[in-house]
C-alpha positions as CSV (number, residue, x, y, z in Angstrom):
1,X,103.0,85.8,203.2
2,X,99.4,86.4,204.2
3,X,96.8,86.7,201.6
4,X,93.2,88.7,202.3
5,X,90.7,86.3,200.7
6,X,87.6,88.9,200.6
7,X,89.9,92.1,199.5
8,X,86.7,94.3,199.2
9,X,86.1,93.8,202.9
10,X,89.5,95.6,204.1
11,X,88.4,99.0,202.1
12,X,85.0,99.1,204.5
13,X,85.3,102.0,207.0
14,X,84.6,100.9,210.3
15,X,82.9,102.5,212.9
16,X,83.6,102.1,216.9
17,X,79.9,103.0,217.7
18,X,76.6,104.1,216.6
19,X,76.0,106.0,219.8
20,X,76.8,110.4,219.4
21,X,77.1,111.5,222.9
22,X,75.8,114.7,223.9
23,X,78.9,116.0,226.0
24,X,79.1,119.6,227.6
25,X,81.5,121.4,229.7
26,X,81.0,121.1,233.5
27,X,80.0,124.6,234.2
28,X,80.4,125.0,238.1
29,X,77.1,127.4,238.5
30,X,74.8,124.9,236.7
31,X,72.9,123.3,239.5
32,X,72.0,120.2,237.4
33,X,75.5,120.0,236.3
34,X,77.0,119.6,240.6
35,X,73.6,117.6,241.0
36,X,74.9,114.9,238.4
37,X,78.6,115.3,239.8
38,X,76.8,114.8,243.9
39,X,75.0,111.3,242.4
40,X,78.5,110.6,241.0
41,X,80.4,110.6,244.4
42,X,77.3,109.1,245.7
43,X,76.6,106.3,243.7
44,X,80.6,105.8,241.9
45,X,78.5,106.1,238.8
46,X,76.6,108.6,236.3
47,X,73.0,108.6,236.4
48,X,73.1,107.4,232.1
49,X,76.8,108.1,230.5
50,X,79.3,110.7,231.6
51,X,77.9,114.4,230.3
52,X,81.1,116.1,230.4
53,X,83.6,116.7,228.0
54,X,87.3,116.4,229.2
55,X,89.0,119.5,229.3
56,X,92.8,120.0,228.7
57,X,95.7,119.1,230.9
58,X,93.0,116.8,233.0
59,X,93.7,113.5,232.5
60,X,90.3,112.6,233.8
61,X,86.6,113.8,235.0
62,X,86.8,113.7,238.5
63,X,89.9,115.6,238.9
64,X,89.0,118.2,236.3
65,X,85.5,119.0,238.3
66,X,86.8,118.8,241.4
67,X,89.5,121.2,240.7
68,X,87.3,123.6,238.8
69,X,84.8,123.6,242.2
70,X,87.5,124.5,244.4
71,X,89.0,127.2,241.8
72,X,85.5,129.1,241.6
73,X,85.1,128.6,245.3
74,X,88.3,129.1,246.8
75,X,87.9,132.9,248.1
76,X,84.2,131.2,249.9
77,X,86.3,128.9,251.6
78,X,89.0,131.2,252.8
79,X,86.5,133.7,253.8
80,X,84.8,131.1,256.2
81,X,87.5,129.3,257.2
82,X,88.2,129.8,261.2
């Protein structure tokens, strides 16, 4: 059997961080937002902490974006496309 010695410890709520992050949604006509996505794929980094909030099915940033550029500019593509 284990014991706890300090019991009043165990009923402290614990936090994982003191940080809030100020997420948004990648909007694909947001110049700063493909500006911080270009110095992504640039650099393999984000200029402080990711700004995006992960949308559902994605199972990750870089997918979501890059599917949600080539939605909104599919027709573009076609259109120029030899």
């Amino acid at each position: 059997m284990i014991t706890i010695a300090n019991h009043h410890e165990t009923n402290r709520k614990f936090k994982l961080s003191h940080h809030t992050w100020n997420r948004r949604f990648f909007d694909v006509n947001s110049k700063e937002d493909i500006a911080e996505y270009k110095f992504f794929l640039t650099n393999n980094r984000w200029t402080k902490n990711c700004p995006f909030e992960l949308e559902w099915p994605f199972l990750n940033i870089n997918d979501m974006i890059r599917t949600k550029l080539i939605d909104s500019h599919i027709d573009l593509i076609l259109k120029n496309a030899k």
